[in-house]
C-alpha positions in Angstrom: -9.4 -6.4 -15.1 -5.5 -5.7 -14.1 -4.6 -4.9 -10.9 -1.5 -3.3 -10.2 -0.4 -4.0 -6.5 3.0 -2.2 -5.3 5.1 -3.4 -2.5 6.5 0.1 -1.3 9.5 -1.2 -0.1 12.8 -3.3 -2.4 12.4 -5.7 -1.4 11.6 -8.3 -3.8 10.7 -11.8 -1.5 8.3 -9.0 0.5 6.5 -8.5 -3.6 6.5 -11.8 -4.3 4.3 -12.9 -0.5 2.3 -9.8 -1.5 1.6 -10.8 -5.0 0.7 -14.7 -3.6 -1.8 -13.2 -1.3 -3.4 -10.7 -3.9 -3.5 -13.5 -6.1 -5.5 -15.9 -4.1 -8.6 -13.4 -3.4 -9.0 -12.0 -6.7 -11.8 -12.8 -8.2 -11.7 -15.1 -11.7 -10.8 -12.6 -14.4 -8.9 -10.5 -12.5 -4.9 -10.6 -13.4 -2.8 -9.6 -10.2 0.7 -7.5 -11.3 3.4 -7.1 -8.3 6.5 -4.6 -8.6 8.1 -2.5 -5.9 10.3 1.0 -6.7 13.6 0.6 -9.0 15.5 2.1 -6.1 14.8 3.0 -2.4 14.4 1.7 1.2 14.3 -2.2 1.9 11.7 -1.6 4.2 10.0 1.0 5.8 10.1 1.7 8.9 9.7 5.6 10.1 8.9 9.0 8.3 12.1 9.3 6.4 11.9 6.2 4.7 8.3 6.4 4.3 9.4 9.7 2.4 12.1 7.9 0.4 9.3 5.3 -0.8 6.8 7.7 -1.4 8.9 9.3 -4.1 10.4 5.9 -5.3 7.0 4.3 -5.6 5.8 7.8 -8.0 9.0 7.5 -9.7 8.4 3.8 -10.7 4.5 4.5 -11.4 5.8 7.5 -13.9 8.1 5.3 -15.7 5.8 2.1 -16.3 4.5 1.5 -19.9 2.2 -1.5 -18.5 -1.6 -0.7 -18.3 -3.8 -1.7 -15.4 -7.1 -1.0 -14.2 -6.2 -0.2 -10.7 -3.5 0.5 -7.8 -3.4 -1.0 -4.6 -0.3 0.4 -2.3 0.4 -2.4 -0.1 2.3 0.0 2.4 0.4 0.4 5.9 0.1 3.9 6.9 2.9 5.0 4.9 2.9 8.1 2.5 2.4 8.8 -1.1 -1.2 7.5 -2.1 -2.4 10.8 -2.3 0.6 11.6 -4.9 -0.4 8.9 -6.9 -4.3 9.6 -7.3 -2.9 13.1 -9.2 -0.7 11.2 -11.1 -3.0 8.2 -12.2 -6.4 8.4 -14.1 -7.1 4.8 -12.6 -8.8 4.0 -8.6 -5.8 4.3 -6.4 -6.3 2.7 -3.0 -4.0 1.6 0.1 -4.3 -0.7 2.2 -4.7 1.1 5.6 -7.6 2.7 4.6 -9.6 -0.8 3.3 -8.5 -3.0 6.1 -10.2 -0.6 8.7 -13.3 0.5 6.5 -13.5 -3.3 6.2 -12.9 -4.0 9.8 -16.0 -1.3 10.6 -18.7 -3.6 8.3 -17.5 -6.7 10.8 -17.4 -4.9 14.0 -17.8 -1.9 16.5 -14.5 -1.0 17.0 -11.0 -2.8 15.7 -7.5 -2.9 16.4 -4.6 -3.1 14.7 -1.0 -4.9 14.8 2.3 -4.0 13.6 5.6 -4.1 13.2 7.6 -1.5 15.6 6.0 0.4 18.0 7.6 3.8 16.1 5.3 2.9 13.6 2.3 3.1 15.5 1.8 7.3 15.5 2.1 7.3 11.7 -1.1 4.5 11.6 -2.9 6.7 14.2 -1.9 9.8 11.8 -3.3 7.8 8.5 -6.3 7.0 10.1 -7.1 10.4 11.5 -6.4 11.9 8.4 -8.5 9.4 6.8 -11.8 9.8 9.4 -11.3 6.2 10.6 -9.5 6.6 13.9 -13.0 7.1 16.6 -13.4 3.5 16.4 -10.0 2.1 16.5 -9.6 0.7 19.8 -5.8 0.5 19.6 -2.3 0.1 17.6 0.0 -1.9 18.8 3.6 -3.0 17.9 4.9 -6.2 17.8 8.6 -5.4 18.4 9.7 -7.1 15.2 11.0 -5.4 12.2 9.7 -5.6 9.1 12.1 -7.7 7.6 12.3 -10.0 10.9 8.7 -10.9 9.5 9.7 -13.3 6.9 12.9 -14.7 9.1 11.1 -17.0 11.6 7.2 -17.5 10.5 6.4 -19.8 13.2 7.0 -16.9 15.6 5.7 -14.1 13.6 2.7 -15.6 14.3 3.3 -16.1 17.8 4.3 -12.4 18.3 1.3 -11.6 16.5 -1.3 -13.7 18.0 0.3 -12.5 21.0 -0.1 -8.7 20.4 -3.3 -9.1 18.8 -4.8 -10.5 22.7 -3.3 -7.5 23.8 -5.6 -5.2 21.7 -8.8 -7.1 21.9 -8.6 -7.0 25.6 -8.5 -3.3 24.8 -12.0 -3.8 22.8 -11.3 -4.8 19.3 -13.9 -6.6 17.8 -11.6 -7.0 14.7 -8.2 -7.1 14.0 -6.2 -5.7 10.6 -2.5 -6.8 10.1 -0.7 -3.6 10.4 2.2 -4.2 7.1 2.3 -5.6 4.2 4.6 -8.0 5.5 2.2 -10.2 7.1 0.1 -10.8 3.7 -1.1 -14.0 4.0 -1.6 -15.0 7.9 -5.1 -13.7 8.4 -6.5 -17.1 8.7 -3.5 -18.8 10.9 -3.9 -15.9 13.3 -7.7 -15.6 13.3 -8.3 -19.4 13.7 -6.4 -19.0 17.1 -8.2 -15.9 17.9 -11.2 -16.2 17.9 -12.2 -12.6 15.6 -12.7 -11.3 12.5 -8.5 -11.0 11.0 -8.3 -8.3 8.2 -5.4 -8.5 5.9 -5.1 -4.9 3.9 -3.7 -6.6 0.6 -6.6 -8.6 0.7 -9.0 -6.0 1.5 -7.7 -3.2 -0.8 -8.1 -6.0 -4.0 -11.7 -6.4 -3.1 -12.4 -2.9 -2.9 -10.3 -2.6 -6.5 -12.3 -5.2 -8.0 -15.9 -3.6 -6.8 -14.8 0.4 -7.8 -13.5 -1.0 -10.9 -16.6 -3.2 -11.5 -18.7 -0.1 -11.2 -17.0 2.1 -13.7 -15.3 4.4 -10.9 -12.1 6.0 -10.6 -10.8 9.0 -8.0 -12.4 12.2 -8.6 -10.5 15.0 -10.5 -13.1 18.1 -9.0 -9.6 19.8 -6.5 -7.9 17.3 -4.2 -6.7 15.0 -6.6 -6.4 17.2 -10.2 -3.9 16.1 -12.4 -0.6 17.5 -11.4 0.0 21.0 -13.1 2.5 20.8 -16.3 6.0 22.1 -15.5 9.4 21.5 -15.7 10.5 19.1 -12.7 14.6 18.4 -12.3 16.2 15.2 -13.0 12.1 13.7 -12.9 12.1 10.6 -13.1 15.2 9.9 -11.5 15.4 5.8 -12.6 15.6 7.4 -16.2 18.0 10.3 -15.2 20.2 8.5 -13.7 20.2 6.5 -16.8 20.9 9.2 -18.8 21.9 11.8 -16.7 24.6 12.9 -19.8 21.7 14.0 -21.7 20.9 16.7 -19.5 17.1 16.2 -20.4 14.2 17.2 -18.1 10.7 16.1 -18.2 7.6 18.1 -18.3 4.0 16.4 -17.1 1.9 16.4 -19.5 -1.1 18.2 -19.3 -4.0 16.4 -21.5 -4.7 13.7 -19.6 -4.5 12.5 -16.2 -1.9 9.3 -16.7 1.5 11.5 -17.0 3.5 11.2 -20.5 7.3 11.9 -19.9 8.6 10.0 -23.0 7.8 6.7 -25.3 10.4 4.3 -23.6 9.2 1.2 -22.0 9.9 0.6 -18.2 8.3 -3.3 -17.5 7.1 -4.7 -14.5 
């Protein structure tokens, strides 16, 4: 199977971390694909740019000719999955949601930690949206931006370790690394903690790889129907800005659930 993963953000070093840790938990068989949005934030941090991504990350999904079996957002608690269940016939899933449904099979309650502390609110939002807040014991920030992540890793993980106390003294049994950012230091930070470490990248693969594996996909019944064909301005804006002399707009195409807005090719 192919599994799409998409960095939310533009930045391409933040892709390639995410790609490395998708890559090293998929299961034999499984091909790991890594893009982020043509144009957009380089990172996220707050609603607006969440916003920004949202619609850069369905403007790069409408555009690409590649095929895969699955989506995994790698964007924690950041907006636009739902978007991108309408628009896809394939399992769309983010990795909030699987590194706390994960954390709840290892523990009673968890905790997360994450970048800045603004960030924390739109977590708690995600996760009350998505039933899975009652036994979060607490979201913390740890003060660094997301690009600050990559800048020093020794002390990333020494912010983190350090946060990550801070929220098991306030009853995590588990923790979940609150951004995409911090793909890959589950085991560094859980080897010093003493807990269960989620990372969501991880998490949100192995959940691809069992919905795939049993023949699912996101039901079509109301929440998530196809989007409903009209005419949508300057949609997809990579392509009209490429073209915007044509004066062409794209309709969404109504007979299947993948969206058809023309036969050009748009690699990852």
């Amino acid at each position: 199977m192919r599994i799409l993963v998409m960095n939310p953000n533009t930045t391409a070093s933040m892709t390639a971390s995410i790609r490395a840790t998708a890559t090293a938990v998929a299961a034999p068989g499984t091909e790991i694909l890594a893009t982020e949005p043509l144009w957009g934030p380089e990172s996220i941090e707050g609603h607006f740019e969440g916003y920004l991504s949202a619609a850069a990350v369905l403007d790069r999904l409408a555009t690409l000719d590649t095929p895969f079996d699955a989506l995994v957002m790698a964007g924690f608690g950041e907006p636009g999955r739902e978007g991108a269940q309408e628009l896809l016939d394939v399992p769309v899933l983010d990795i909030t949601e699987c590194a706390a449904q994960m954390a709840l099979m290892l523990g009673h309650s968890y905790g997360i930690v994450t970048t800045l502390d603004r960030a924390v609110p739109q977590i708690r939002d995600r996760l009350l949206t998505a039933g899975l807040l009652q036994r979060c014991a607490g979201v913390r920030g740890t003060g660094l931006g997301v690009l600050e992540l990559e800048e020093d890793p020794e002390r990333t993980v020494e912010v983190i370790l350090e946060t990550a106390r801070a929220v098991v003294r306030d009853g995590a049994e588990v923790i979940c690394l609150g951004c995409g950012g911090m793909a890959g230091l589950q085991e560094r930070v859980a080897a010093e903690l003493g807990v269960p470490v989620v990372d969501g990248v991880a998490a949100a693969v192995k959940f691809a790889e069992a919905v795939v594996g049993l023949g699912l996909t996101t039901s079509s019944r109301r929440s998530f129907a196809p989007p409903r064909p009209k005419a949508i301005g300057s949609w997809p804006l990579s392509r009209h800005l490429a073209r915007t002399a044509t004066g062409e707009r794209y309709r969404i195409h109504d007979s299947a659930r993948h969206t058809d807005f023309s036969n050009e090719t748009s690699g990852i």
